[in-house]
N, C-alpha and C positions, 0 to 999 in steps of 0.2 A: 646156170644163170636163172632157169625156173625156181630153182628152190632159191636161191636168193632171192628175189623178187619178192617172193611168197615170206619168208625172214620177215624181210625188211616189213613189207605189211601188217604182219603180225604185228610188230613192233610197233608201230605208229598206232594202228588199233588198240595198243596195252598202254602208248603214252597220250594218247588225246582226251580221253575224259577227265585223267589226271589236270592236264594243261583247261581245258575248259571249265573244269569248275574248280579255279582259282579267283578271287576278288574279279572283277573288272576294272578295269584301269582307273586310277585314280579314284576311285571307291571310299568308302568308310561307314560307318556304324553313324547313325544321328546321338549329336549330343545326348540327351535327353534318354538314352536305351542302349541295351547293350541289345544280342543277336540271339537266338536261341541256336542251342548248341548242335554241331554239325550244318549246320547250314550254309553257301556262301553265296556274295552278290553276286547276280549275274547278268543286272542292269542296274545302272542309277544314272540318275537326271538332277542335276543340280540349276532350278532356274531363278534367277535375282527377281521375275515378277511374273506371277501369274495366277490365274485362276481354278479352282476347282468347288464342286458342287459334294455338301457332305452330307449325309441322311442323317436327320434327326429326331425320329419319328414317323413311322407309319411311310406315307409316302412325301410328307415334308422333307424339303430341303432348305441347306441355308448356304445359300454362295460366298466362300470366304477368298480375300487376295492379298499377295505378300509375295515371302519369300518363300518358295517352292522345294521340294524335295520327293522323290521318288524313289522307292527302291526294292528289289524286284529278287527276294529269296529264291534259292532251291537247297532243297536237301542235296546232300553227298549221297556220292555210292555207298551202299554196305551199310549202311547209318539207318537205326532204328528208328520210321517217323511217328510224330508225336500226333495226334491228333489235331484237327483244325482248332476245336476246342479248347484241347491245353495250347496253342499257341495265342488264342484270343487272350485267355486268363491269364500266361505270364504279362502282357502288355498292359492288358486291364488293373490288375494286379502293381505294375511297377509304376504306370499313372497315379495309383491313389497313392503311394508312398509319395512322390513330392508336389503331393496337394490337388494334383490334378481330380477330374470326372467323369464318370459315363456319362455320356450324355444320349446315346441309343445302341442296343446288341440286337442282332437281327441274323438267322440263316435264311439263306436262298439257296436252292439246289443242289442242297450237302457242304458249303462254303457257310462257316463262319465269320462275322461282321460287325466289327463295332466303330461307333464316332466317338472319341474321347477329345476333354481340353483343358487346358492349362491357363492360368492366369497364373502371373509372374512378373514381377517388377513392373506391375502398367503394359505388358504384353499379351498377346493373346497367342496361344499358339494351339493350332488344331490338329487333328491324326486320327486316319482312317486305317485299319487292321485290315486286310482280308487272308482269310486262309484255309486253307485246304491241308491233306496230310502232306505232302511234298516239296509243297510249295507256298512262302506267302507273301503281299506287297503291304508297301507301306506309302502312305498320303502323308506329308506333313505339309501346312502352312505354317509361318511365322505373319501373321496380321499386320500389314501395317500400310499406310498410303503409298502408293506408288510416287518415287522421284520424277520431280517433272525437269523432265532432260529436254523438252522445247519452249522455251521464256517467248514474253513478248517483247515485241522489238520496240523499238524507240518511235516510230510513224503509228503504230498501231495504239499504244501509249499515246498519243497526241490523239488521236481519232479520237478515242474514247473519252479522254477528259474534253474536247473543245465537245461534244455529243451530249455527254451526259454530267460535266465538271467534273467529273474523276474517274479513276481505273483505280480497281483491286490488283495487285501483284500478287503473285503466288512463288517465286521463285526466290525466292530469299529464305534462308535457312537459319534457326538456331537449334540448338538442342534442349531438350525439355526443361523446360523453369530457368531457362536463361537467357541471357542476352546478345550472347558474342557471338559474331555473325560467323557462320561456318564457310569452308571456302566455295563451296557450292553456289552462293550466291555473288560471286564475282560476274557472272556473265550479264545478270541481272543490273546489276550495280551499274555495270558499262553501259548498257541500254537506257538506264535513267540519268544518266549522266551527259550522254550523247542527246536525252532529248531535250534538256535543258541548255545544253552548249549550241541546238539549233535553235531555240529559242530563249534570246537571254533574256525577255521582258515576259519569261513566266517564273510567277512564283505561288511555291505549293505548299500547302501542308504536309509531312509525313504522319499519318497516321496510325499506330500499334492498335492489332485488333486479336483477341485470342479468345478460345473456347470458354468454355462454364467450369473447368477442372480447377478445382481451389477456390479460394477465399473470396471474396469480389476485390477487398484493397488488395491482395495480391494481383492478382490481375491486372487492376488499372498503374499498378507500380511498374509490373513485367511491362507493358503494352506502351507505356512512355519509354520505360528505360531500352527496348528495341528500336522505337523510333529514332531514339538519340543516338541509336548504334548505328542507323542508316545513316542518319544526316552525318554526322562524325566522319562514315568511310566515306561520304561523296563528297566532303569538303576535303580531307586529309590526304587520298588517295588516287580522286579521279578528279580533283581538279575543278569541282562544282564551286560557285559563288554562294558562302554562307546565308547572304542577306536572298539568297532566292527559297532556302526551306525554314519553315516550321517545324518542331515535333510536337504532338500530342498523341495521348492513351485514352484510347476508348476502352480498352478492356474486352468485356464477355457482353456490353449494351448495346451492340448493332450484331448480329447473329445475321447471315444471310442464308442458312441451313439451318436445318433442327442438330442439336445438340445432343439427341439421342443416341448415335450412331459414330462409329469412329470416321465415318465419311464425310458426316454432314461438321463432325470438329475440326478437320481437316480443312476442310473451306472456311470455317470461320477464325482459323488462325490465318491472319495475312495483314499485308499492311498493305494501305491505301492510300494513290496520291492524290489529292484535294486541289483542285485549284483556289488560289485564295481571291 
């Protein structure tokens, strides 16, 4: 019975680090990179928004938010490891192939480190390397405004235009240089709808407002032709009274952020409702 015991242990001993440094579940390699050879995942974090802070010089940082990724190398048994070094260089290295940049290389206490970034189709997308010989992780952001999954409601809407004559909305959605409303701003849509159905002696302008990116006539064309795409779903779909909106395009002429910053364009793409 002893010596079986003692077997069977054995045996679990000779098949666990095999079973442990397999993928972790649902795992994968990012887009953008393949793995350095013998290595496997043995964490990763896949998150739709969040934050991380990336060295970009010295003791500068630059705080980037998006789309999240994390993931958490180990060498294999038996597998000859590469130096922290050569694992910065294949990455550094496979960035500059499609266009990407260093943009800081740095060791701290034998750990190799670099910030690299990508511009790509109007995207921004960042990557932190860290590495050591056995081990190494990966930072990736994909840049872009966080989805606003809490809209304002239809009283709050009211508050703000009888306050101040109108409300900015933010919850309404196109996709870039277009006009047709994505479905994401359905919830929105119900709320401007609702607040006009509790009061039917208001009537408003819609307003189209967008960033400084492109032409200025483009712009004020895009910024009408969304407005028209609001007033269009609230009369066709939710039931609103045509004769209670307006559409006009302001365009990139009323900024209520600096235009600098993918943050401050974010705020300045939106549409506004006016009381007339």
């Amino acid at each position: 019975m002893k010596k079986l015991l003692v077997s069977s242990l054995l045996l679990l001993a000779g098949v666990m680090p095999v079973i442990a440094q397999e993928d972790a579940e649902n795992s994968k390699d990012p887009a953008m990179f393949t793995r350095m050879p013998g290595f496997y995942i043995y964490r990763y974090d896949d998150i739709q928004f969040d934050r991380f802070e990336f060295r970009t010089g010295g003791q500068k940082t630059e705080a980037v938010e998006g789309h999240s990724l994390f993931i958490d190398y180990w060498l294999r048994e038996n597998m000859q490891p590469p130096s922290g070094l050569q694992i910065v260089r294949n990455y550094t290295n496979a960035m500059k192939k499609i266009g990407g940049q260093v943009i800081y290389e740095w060791e701290d206490g034998g750990s190799q480190n670099t910030t690299m970034k990508l511009v790509k189709g109007g995207r921004e997308t960042w990557v932190y390397v860290y590495a050591v010989e056995q081990n190494y992780t990966i930072n990736i952001i994909e840049k872009e405004a966080m989805a606003q999954d809490v809209v304002a409601d239809a009283s709050s809407m009211a508050k703000s235009i009888n306050e101040t004559g109108k409300v900015a909305v933010y919850g309404i959605y196109f996709d870039t240089g277009k006009s047709t409303l994505k479905p994401e701003s359905i919830p929105t849509l119900q709320e401007i709808a609702k607040l006009l159905k509790t009061d039917p002696a208001l009537k408003l302008y819609v307003v189209g407002h967008t960033d400084n990116t492109g032409t200025f006539d483009a712009n004020i064309k895009l910024s009408l032709d969304r407005a028209n795409a609001v007033v269009d779903a609230l009369v066709s779909q939710h039931g609103v009274n045509a004769a209670s909106l307006n559409a006009w395009g302001d365009g990139p002429t009323a900024p209520v952020a600096t235009n600098s910053s993918e943050e401050g364009k974010a705020l300045n793409r939106r549409v506004e409702l006016v009381k007339q």
